[in-house]
N, C-alpha and C positions, 0 to 999 in steps of 0.2 A: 351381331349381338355380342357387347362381351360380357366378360364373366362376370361382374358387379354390375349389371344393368339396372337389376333390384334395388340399389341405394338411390337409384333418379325419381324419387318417388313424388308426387304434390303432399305438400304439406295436408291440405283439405282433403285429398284420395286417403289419408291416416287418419285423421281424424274424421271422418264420416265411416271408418272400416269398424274404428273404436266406438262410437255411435250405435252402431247395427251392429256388433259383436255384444257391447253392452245391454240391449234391448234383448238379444236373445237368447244371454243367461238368467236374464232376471225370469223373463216368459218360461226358459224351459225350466227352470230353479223351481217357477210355481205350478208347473205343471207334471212333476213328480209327486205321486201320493205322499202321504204323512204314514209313518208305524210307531206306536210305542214301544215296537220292540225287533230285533233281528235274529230270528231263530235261527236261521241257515245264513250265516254270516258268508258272504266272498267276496274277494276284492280287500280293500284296503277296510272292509269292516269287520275284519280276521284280527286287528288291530287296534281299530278305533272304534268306539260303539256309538253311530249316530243317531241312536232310537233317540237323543236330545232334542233331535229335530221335530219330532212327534210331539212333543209339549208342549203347551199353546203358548205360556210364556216363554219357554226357551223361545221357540218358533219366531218370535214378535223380536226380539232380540237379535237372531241369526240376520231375522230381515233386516233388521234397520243396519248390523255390518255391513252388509250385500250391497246395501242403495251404498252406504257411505264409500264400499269400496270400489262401486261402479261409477260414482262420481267423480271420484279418483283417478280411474282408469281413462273414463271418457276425458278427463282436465290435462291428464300426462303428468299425475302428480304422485311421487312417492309409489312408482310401480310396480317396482320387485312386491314390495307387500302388498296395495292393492291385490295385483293378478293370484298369489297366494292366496287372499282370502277367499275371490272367486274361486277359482279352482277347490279348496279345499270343503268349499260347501256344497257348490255345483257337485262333481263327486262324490262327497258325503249323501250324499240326497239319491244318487242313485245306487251307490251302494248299500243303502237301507231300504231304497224299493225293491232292491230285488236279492235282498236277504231272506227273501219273505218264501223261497223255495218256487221260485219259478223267474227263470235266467231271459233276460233279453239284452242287446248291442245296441239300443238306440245313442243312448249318452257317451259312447267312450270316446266317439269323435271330435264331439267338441269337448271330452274331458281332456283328450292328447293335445286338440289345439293351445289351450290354455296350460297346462303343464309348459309346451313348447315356448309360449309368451313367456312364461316364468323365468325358463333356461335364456331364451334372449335377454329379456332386461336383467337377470345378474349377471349375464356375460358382459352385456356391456356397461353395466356397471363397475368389473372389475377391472374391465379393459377400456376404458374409455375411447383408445385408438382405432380398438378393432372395428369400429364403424363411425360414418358419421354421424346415422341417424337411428337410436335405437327404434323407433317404432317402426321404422322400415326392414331393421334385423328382425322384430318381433313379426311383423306379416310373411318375410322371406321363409322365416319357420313354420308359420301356418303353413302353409302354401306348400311344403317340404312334408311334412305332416301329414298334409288331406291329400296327397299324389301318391305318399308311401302305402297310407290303408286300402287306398282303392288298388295299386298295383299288388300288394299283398292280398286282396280281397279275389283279384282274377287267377293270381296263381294256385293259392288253395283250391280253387273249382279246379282247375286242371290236376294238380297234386293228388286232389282226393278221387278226383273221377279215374285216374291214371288216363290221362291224356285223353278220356272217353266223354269229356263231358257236354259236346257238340253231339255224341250219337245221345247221348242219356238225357239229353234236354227235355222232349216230352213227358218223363217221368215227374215234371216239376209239377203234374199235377196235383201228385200227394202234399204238396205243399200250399197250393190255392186251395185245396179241399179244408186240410188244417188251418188256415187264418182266415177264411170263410164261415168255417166252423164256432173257431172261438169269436167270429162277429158277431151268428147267432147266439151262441151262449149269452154274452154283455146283452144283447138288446131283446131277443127272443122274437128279431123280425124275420120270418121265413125267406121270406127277398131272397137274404143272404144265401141261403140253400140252395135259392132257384138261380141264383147268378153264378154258384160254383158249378150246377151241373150243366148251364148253358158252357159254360168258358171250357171245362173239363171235355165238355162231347167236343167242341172247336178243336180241344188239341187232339182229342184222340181221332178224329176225322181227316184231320190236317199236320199230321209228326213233320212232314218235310216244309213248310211254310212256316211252323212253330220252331224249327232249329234255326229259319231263314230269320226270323223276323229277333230271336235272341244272342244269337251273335253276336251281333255291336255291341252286347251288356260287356262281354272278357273284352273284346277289342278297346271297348273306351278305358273299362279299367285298368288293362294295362298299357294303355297307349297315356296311363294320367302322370306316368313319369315326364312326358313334354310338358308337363304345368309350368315348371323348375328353368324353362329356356327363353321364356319372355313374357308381355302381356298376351300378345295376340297367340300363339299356341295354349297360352293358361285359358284364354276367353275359350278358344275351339274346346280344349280339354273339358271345362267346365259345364259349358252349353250340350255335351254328348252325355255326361255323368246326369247333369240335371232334365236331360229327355229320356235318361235311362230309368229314373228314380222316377219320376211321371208315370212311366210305361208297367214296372212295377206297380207303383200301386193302383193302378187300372186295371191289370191282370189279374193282382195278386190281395189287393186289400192290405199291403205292409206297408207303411209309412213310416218314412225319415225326416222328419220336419227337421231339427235338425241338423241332418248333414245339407239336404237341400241348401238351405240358408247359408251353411259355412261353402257351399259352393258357387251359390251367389254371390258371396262379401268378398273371397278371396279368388277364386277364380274366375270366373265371369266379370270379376269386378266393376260390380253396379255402381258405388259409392266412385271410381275411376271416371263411369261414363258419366256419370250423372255432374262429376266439377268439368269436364268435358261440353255437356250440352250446355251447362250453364254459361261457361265463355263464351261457347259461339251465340248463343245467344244476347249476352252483353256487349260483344264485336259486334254484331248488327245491329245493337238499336241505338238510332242515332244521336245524338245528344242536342238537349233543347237548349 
């Protein structure tokens, strides 16, 4: 495999990645609350005040940038700005939900993804040379991107447990207890309660099967620097992270909708298989 394998890209494998990339910032764009205001401003909303977002008319306006700049995006047209606008809404939108004094990571992943698209196309916008195809530089980033947070994601657990976090693993109960808990709070369905003390008695019953069965969580994350070395280690890479995030919120009730998704588009690379099955199926049917 050599070092620029990543520029051998299908055309259609970019354009179906920009498809499904487009599709799920608009979904996760609308699936961020609305505030009129950001009391506990952090993040880039220390700076910028995106309570604008929160007005029905601003709001209607933001949207209609968004579709124009993902049509944009999706066309391959005018993309340094395009992805600008994504990105600066996309993260506007989450830095005023959780201005709101209570801190959550869902969005940063696909906030870095797209930052990184931005850095691709005016790199190669400045540089013409330095590739042949910018939207194949923009995915090499993605991909570079969603490897780096998950191998950053498994060393902190080591970092902060001081190499104990294989012994300290059943402690993660207090953590299904807490996102159990605030299920109940949102819905007021008991369920919730009786599905953290069923899962909570499992680990305390079972610590040695419970550090067995989490393990692969660090091993996949840090094994996500192989993303970066071809398709088929990116696919295995991907397929571990996305039965690791399954396994989570089976356990745990915490959901990544999406990192999932950024790990199906650019890892596992769906939108790859799928111009894949479609040839071979075009190859085999016969022509009348």
């Amino acid at each position: 495999m050599t070092a620029d394998w990543w520029t051998r890209r299908d055309a259609w494998e970019l354009r179906l990645q920009r498809v499904a990339l487009a599709l799920l910032v608009y979904a996760a764009f609308h699936a961020e609350p609305r505030y009129l205001g950001q009391p506990y401003p952090v993040g880039i909303a220390g700076w910028i005040d995106f309570s604008f977002l929160g007005d029905r008319i601003a709001a209607v306006w933001a949207e209609l940038a968004l579709i124009v700049a993902l049509a944009c995006y999706v066309a391959g047209r005018a993309m340094p700005l395009a992805v600008a606008v994504m990105a600066f809404l996309y993260i506007g939108a989450g830095a005023l939900a959780y201005s709101q004094g209570m801190l959550e990571h869902h969005t940063q992943l696909l906030g870095m993804v797209l930052l990184a698209q931005l850095l691709a196309y005016v790199q190669a916008g400045l540089r013409p040379s330095a590739t042949a195809d910018r939207h194949a530089l923009a995915t090499h980033y993605s991909v570079e991107v969603i490897a780096a947070a998950y191998v950053l994601a498994g060393l902190m657990k080591i970092v902060l447990s001081r190499g104990q976090w294989l012994a300290q693993a059943p402690m993660i109960v207090t953590d299904i207890a807490k996102a159990h808990g605030q299920e109940f709070c949102s819905s007021g369905d008991l369920a919730w309660l009786t599905r953290a003390d069923f899962i909570t008695g499992l680990i305390f019953a079972h610590p040695y099967l419970t550090r067995a069965l989490l393990a692969p969580a660090v091993v996949f994350e840090l094994g996500a620097a192989a993303a970066v070395l071809g398709r088929t280690s990116a696919m295995i890479v991907g397929l571990g992270l996305f039965a690791m995030h399954r396994g989570i919120d089976a356990m745990m009730a915490i959901r990544f909708p999406e990192n999932e998704a950024l790990v199906l588009i650019y890892l596992v690379n769906v939108p790859y298989l799928l111009v894949r099955l479609s040839r071979r199926v075009t190859f085999r049917v016969p022509s009348s």
